[in-house]
C-alpha positions as CSV (number, residue, x, y, z in Angstrom):
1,X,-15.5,70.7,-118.3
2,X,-15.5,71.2,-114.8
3,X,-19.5,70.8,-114.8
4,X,-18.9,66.6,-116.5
5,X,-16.4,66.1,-114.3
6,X,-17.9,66.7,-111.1
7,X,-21.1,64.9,-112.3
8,X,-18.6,61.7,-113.2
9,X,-17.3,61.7,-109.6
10,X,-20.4,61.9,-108.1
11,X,-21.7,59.3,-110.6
12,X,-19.1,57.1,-108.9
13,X,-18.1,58.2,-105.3
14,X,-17.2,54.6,-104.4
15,X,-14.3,54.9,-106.9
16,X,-13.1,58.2,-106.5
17,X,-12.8,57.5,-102.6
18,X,-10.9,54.4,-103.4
19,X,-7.4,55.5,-103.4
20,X,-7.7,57.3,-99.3
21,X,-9.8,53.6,-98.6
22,X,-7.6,51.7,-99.4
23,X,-5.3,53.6,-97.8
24,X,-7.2,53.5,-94.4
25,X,-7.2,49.9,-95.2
26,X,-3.4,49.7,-94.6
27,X,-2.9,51.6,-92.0
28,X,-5.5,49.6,-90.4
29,X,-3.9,46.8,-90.9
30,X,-0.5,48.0,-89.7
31,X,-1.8,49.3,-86.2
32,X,-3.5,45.9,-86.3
33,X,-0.3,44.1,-86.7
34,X,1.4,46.5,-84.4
35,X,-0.8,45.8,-81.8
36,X,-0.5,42.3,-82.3
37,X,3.0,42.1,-81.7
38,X,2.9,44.4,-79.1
39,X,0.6,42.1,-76.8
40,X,2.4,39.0,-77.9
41,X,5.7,40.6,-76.7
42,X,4.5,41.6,-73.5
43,X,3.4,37.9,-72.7
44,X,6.5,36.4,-74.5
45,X,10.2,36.8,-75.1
46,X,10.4,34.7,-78.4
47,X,9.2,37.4,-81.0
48,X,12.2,39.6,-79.0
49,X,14.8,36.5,-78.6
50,X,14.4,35.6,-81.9
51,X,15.3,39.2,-83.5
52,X,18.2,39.3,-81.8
53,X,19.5,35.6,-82.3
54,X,19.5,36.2,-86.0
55,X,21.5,39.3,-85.5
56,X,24.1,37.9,-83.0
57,X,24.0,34.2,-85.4
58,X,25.0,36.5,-88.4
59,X,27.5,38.5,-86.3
60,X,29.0,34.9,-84.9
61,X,29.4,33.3,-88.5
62,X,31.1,36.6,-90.0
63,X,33.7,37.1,-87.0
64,X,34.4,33.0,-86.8
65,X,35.4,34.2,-90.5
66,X,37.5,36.7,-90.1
67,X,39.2,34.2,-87.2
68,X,39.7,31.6,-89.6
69,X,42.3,33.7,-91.5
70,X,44.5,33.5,-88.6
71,X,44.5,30.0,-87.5
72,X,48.4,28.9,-87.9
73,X,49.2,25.9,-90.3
74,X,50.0,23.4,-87.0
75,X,48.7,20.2,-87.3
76,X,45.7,19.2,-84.9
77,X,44.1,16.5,-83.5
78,X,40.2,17.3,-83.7
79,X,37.0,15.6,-82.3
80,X,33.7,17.4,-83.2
81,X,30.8,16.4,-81.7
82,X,31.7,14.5,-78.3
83,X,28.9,14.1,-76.9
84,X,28.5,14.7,-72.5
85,X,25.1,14.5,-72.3
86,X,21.7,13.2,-73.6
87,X,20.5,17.2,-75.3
88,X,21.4,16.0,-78.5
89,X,23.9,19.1,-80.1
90,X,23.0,21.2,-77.2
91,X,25.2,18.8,-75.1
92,X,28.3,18.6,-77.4
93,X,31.7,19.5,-77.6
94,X,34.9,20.3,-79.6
95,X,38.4,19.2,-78.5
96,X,41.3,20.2,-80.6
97,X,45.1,19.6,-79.8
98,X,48.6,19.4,-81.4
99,X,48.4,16.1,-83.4
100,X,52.5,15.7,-82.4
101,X,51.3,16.0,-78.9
102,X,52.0,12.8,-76.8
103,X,50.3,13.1,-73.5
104,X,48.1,15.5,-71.6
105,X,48.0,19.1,-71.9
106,X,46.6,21.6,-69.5
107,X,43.3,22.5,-71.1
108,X,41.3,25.5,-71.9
109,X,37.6,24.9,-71.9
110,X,35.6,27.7,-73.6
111,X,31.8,28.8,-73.5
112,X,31.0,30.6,-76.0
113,X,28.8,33.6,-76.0
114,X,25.2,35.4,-77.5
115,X,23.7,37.0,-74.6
116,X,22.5,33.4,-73.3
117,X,19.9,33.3,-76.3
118,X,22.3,32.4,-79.5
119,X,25.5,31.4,-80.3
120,X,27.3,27.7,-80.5
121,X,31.0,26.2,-79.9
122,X,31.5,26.4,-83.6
123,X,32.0,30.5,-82.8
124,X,34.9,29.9,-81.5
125,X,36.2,27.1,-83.4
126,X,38.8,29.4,-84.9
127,X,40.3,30.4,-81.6
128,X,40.3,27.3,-80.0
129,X,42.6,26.2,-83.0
130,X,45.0,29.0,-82.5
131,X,45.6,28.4,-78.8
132,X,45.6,24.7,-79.4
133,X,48.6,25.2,-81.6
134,X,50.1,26.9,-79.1
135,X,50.4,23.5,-77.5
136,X,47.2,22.9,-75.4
137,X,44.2,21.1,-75.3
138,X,41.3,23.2,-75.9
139,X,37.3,22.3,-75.6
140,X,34.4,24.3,-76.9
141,X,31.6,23.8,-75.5
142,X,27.4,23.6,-76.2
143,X,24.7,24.2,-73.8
144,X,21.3,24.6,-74.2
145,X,20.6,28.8,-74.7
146,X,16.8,30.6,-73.9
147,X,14.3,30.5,-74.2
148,X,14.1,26.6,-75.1
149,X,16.4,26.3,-71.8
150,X,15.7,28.2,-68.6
151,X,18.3,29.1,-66.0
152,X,20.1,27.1,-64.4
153,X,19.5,24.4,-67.1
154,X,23.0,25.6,-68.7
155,X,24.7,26.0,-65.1
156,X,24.0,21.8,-65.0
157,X,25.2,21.1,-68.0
158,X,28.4,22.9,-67.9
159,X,28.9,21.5,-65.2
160,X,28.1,18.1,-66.6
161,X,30.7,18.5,-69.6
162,X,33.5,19.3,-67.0
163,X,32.5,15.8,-64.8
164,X,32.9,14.4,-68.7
165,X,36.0,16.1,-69.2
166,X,37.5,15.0,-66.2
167,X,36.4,11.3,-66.5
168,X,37.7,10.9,-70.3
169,X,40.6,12.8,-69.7
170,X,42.9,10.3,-71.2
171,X,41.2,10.1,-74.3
172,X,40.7,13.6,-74.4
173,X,44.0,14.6,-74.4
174,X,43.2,16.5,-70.4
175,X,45.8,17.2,-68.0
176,X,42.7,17.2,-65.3
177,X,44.5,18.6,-62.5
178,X,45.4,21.9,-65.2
179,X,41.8,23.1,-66.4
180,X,41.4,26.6,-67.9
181,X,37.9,27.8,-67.6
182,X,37.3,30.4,-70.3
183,X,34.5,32.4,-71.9
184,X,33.4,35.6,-73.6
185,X,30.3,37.5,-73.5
186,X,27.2,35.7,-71.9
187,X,30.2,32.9,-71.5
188,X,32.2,35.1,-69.3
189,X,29.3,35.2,-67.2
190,X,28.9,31.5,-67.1
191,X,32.7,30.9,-66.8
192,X,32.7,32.8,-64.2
193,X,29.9,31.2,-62.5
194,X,31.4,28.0,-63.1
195,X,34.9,28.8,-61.3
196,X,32.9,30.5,-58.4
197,X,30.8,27.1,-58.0
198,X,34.0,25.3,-57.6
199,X,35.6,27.5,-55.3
200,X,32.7,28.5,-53.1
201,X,31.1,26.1,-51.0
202,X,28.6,28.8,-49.5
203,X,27.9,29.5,-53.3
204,X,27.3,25.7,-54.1
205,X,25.1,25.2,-51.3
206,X,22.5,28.3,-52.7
207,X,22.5,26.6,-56.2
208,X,22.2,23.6,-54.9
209,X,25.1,22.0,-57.0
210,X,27.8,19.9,-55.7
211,X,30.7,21.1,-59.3
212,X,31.9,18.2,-60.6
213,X,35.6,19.4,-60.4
214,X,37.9,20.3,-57.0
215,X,39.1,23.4,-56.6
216,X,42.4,22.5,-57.1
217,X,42.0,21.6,-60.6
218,X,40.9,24.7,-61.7
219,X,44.3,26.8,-62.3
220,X,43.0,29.7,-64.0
221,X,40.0,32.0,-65.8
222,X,40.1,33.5,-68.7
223,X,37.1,36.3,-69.0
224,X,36.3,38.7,-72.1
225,X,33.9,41.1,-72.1
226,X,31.5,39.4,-69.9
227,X,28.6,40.0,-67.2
228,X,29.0,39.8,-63.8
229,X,26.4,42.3,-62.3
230,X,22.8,41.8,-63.0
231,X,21.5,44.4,-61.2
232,X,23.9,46.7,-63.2
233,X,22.4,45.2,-66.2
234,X,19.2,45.8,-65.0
235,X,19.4,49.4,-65.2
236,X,21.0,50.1,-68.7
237,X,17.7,51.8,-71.1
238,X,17.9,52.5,-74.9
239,X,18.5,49.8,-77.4
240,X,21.1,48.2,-75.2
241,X,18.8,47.6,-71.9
242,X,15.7,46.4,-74.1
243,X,18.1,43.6,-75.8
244,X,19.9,42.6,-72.6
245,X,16.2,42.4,-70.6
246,X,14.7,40.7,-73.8
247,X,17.4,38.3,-73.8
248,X,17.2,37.5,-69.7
249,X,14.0,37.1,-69.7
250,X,14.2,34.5,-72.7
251,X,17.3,33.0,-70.4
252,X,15.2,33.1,-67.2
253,X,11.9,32.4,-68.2
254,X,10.8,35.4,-65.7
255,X,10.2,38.8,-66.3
256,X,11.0,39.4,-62.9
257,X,14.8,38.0,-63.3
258,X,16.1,41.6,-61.7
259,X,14.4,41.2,-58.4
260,X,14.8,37.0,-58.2
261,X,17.2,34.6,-57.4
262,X,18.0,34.2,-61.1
263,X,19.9,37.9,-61.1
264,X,20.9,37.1,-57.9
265,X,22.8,34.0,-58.6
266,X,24.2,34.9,-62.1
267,X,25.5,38.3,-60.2
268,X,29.1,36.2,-59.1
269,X,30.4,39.5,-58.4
270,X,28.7,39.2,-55.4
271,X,29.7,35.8,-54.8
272,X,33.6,35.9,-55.8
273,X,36.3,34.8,-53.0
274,X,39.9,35.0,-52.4
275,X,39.7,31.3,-53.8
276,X,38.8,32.2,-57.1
277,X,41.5,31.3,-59.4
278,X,43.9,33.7,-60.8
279,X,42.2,35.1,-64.0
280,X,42.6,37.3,-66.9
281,X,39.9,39.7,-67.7
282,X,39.8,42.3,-70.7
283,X,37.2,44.1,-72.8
284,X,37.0,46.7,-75.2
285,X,36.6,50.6,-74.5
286,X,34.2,51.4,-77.1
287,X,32.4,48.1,-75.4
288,X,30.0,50.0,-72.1
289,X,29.9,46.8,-70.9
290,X,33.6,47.2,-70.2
291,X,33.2,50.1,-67.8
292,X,29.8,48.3,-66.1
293,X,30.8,45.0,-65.7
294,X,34.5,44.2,-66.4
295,X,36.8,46.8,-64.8
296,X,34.2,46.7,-61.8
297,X,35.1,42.6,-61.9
298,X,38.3,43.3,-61.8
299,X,38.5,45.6,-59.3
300,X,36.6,43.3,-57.3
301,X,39.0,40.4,-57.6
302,X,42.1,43.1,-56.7
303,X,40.4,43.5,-53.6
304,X,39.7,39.7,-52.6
305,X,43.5,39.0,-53.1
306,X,42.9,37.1,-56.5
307,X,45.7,37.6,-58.7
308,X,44.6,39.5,-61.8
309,X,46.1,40.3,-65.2
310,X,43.7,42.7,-67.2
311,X,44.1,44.1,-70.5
312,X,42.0,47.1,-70.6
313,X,42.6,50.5,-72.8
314,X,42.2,54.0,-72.0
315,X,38.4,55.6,-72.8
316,X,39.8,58.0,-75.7
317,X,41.7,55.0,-77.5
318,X,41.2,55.0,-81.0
319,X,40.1,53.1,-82.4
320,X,37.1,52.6,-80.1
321,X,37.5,48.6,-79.4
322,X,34.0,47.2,-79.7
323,X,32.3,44.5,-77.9
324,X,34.1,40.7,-78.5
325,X,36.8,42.9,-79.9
326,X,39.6,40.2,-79.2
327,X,37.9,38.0,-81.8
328,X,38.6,40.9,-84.5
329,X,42.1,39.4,-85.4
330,X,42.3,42.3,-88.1
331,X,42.7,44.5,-85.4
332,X,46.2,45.0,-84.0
333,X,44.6,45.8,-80.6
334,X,42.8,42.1,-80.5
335,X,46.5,40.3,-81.7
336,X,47.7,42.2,-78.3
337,X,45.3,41.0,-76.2
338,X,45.8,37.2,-77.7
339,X,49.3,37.4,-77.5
340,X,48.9,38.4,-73.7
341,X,46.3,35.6,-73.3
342,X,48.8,33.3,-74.7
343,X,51.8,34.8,-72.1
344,X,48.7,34.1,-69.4
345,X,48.8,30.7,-70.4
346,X,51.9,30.3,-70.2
347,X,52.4,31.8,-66.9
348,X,50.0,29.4,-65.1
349,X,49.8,26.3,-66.5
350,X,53.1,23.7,-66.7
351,X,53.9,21.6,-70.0
């Protein structure tokens, strides 16, 4: 038996090999693959930007979802879509208010977050709808994320919808001399940003930007969980630092972003002064950017003079309060931190 069977497999060596061939075949193919992507992502941040949009898009649509159970019954006024510039959607906005109201409201504009790669104003739909029934005006706002926009593309449309904002004001429902600049995430950054153009003329003159608003119409900031230190960023490794790097160099357009003028400029805790408008700043402490970028922030502002109201927990809180965390209504610690985003409102603005 063993005599026929070794004289059939050597009858037919090409199919008794064909099982580890094939098998070669594969794995060929996968280092193949492998390398492929591999030399594409070193001379491109799509394949990178791309992965992580259609996490942060899935992330977006389920938390706008869990918002949406807490939006009051109030009545709103609502325009989708108003468009500020000539980017199609990426140059749109939201405005909600009470429908009873009869006059302007001081008004929270919001940018919306998704590491400057992903997300849209319909994120925060939900929120703006909960402090618009708290009786303001509140905008959500587009701009055009990377890589199909480099820096400071976004810095010149923001600024662009608040010139808009300020010049439709009566139709929008905009008490112009009471703007709230607001954001969280990649926003915060770029709220930040914003309110540091306005109130720095040193800081204007580098980005060569002269903000569509005065400084005296910009009453307050409103910061979650954002970024304010590139450099900081810069150094973070693991999962973490290879999204953050993917997503600024997508952003940036440079792989060089650490070392340029881009870090440089989006870094405002370099460029903060005791003009920046009084602000509240929170983020999670299960959230490391919390303890790299926001209580640092913070600190910063203490030291200027600016007056700040942080909501910020303890490290061994439990339960660990994630990244975006105040969007996680479900969470009794996120309801604190909007009810004391409300009371900050309510402390600087004048109805």
């Amino acid at each position: 038996m063993n005599i026929d069977a070794h004289a059939e497999e050597s009858a037919h060596p090409k199919k008794a090999r064909r099982p580890w061939h094939r098998t070669k075949v594969a794995l060929g193919i996968v280092v193949a693959v492998a390398a492929v992507v591999a030399i594409v992502g070193a001379l491109t941040p799509w394949p990178s930007a791309m992965v992580i949009r259609a996490v942060f898009t899935k992330g977006g649509n389920d938390t706008a979802a869990e918002m949406d159970k807490h939006v009051p019954d109030t009545e709103l006024s609502v325009q989708k879509d108003v468009a500020y510039g000539d980017d199609g959607a990426d140059t749109t906005m939201d405005v909600f208010r009470p429908a009873s109201a009869d006059g302007p409201l001081p008004t929270v504009v919001w940018i919306h977050g998704g590491a400057w790669i992903s997300g849209a104003k319909e994120n925060v739909d939900p929120y703006m709808r909960i402090l618009a029934a708290e009786g303001y005006t509140t905008i959500a706002v587009n701009y055009t994320i990377g890589p199909e926009g480099v820096y400071p593309l976004a810095v010149h449309q923001l600024d662009a919808a608040l010139a808009y904002i300020d010049e439709h004001a009566e139709e929008l429902g905009v008490d112009a001399d009471q703007i709230v600049l607001a954001g969280d995430s990649a926003g915060g950054q770029l709220a930040s940003q914003m309110a540091t153009l306005i109130t720095s003329p040193d800081y204007a003159e580098i980005m060569d930007i002269t903000p569509s608003l005065k400084a005296d119409q910009l009453v307050a900031t409103i910061l979650n969980c954002g970024v304010y230190d590139l450099s900081a960023l810069a150094q973070l490794d693991g999962i973490a630092g290879w999204g953050f790097k993917s997503a600024m160099w997508a952003y940036s357009g440079t792989k060089t972003w650490a070392e340029d003028s881009t870090g440089a400029t989006m870094s405002t805790i370099d460029w903060v002064t005791e003009d920046f408008p009084t602000t509240y700043i929170s983020g999670g402490n299960g959230d490391g950017l919390t303890w790299l970028q926001s209580i640092p922030m913070a600190k910063r502002l203490d030291e200027l003079g600016v007056d700040v109201t942080t909501q910020f927990w303890p490290a061994p809180h439990e339960p660990q309060l994630p990244h975006e965390y105040q969007f996680h209504l479900d969470m009794p610690d996120a309801q604190t931190a909007l009810q004391k985003t409300i009371d900050f409102l309510d402390a600087h603005t004048t109805r």
